[in-house]
C-alpha positions, 0 to 999 in steps of 0.5 A: 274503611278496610277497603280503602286501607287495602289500596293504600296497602297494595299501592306502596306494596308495588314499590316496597315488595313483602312489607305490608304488616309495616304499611299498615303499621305506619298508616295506624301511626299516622291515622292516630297522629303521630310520628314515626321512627324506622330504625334499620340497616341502610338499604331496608326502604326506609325512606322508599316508604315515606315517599310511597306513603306521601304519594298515596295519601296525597300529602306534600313531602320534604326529604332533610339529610340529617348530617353532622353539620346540620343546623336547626335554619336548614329545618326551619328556615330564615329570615333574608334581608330583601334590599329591594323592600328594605326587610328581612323576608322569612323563607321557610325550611323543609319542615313546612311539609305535610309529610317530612322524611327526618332521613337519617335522624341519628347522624346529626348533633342533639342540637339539631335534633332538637329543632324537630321537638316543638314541631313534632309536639305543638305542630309549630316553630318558632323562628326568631321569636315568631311562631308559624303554624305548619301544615295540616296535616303534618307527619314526621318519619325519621329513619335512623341506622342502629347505634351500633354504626359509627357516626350516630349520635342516640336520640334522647329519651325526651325526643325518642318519646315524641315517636308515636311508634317506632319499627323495622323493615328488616330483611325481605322473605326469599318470595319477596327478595326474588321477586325484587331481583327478577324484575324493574327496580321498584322504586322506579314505580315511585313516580306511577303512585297516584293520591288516593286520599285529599288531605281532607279525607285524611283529617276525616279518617284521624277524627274517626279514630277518635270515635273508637271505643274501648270498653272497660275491660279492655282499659283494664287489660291495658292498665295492666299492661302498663302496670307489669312495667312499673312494678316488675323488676327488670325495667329502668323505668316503666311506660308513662301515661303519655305512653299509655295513651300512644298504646290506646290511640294506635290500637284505636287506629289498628282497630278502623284500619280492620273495619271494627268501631271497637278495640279488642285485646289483639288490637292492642297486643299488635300495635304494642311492640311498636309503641312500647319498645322504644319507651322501654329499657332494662336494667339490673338481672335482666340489662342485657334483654333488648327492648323488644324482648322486654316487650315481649315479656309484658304481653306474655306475663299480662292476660287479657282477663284479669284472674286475680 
């Protein structure tokens, strides 16, 4: 399994120079079964990411503009009246996809962004009272630029929640950047990326993340992780069970993408940032601390072996 990660690595590495750790990041939320959230400045690969991730796992791809005036049929689809069969014919939205790129998520109406939630949750829509199943499997990636941007409407707790995870590209190292300035544009090696995976290893690969175990010292560690967020001071609120499990299930995933069929602590303390930050905001002394900081106070103040 770790081999097969190591290509998949090293193939979207050719088109997004320097980012492996989010690779791998990304191919755990989607090896546990989940959506993704990239929030970065514009120009980071973003959305270089979704595509190379599409092309190496052999999935079918739609890319959505999220816009101002956007409306929910332009994700879902519509209903068209036929006049040579005299009914109304349903022609889907981009949102039937394997792997849909939700581009700029934050620019959109709540209204709209709301048309993602039933998908993201139930992986159907309901399009003038019908449901329709989406496709197996199905990935969200939505990218969108910090709040502090003009234009941005904030994901609501309720939709922030529907993200597996959520993380940063950031700026490349000078080894990546120069290597970026001294040769072809890398995105252009987009169209090269062959399937290395069906969908059906795909679905193979999910179910085994499933059949990873976690040992009960390890769920300790992890209750008192969670735990830390709901009884310290400094937390507007504290991680749900719902977040609980998103921390289990990726580092389950984190855990088979490095070749073991058991968690350990450091699989746990690698996928938590990214799970956790996005879940968690301060409040009262400590209002100013962002939520990676507060994040990085829980795994600092949590040991792995309980000394109580």
């Amino acid at each position: 399994m770790q081999g097969v990660v190591d290509k998949l690595v090293a193939a979207v590495g050719t088109v997004l120079i320097g980012k492996d750790e989010q690779i791998r990041l990304a191919l755990a939320c989607l090896f546990a079964r989940g959506h993704l959230l990239i929030e970065d400045l514009p120009g980071m690969g973003k959305t270089t990411l979704a595509h190379g991730l599409a092309k190496v796992l052999g999935l079918s791809f739609s890319r959505i503009q999220f816009t101002s005036d956007l409306l929910p049929a332009d994700i879902l689809g519509v209903s068209i009246y036929d006049r040579h069969h005299s009914k109304f014919e349903f022609h889907p939205g981009p949102v039937f996809s394997q792997l849909l790129l939700a581009d700029e998520i934050n620019r959109t109406t709540p209204k709209t962004q709301s048309a993602l939630l039933e998908a993201m949750a139930e992986g159907q829509v309901t399009v003038e009272g019908e449901t329709r199943a989406l496709p197996t499997p199905f990935f969200v990636i939505a990218t969108q630029n910090p709040a502090s941007q003009a234009g941005t409407y904030p994901l609501p707790e309720s939709q922030l929640d529907r993200f597996l995870m959520r993380i940063a590209l950031g700026y490349p190292d000078p080894q990546s950047e120069r290597q970026l300035l001294s040769g072809v544009d890398p995105r252009s090696r987009l169209a090269e990326l062959k399937a290395m995976l069906s969908p059906g290893q795909l679905l193979q690969i999910q179910q085994k993340v499933n059949e990873v175990k976690a040992s009960e010292s390890l769920v300790d560690y992890l209750q008192r992780l969670v735990q830390y967020t709901r009884d310290e001071p400094g937390f507007h609120c504290g991680l749900s069970p719902r977040g609980a499990l998103a921390v289990l299930q990726c580092a389950r995933a984190w855990s088979l993408i490095h070749g073991r069929h058991y968690v350990i602590p450091e699989d746990v303390q690698a996928v938590f940032p990214a799970v956790a930050a996005h879940r968690l905001s301060a409040e009262g002394e400590h209002a100013g601390m962002d939520s990676d900081a507060l994040v990085r106070r829980v795994l600092n103040a949590v040991d792995i072996i309980d000394v109580s």
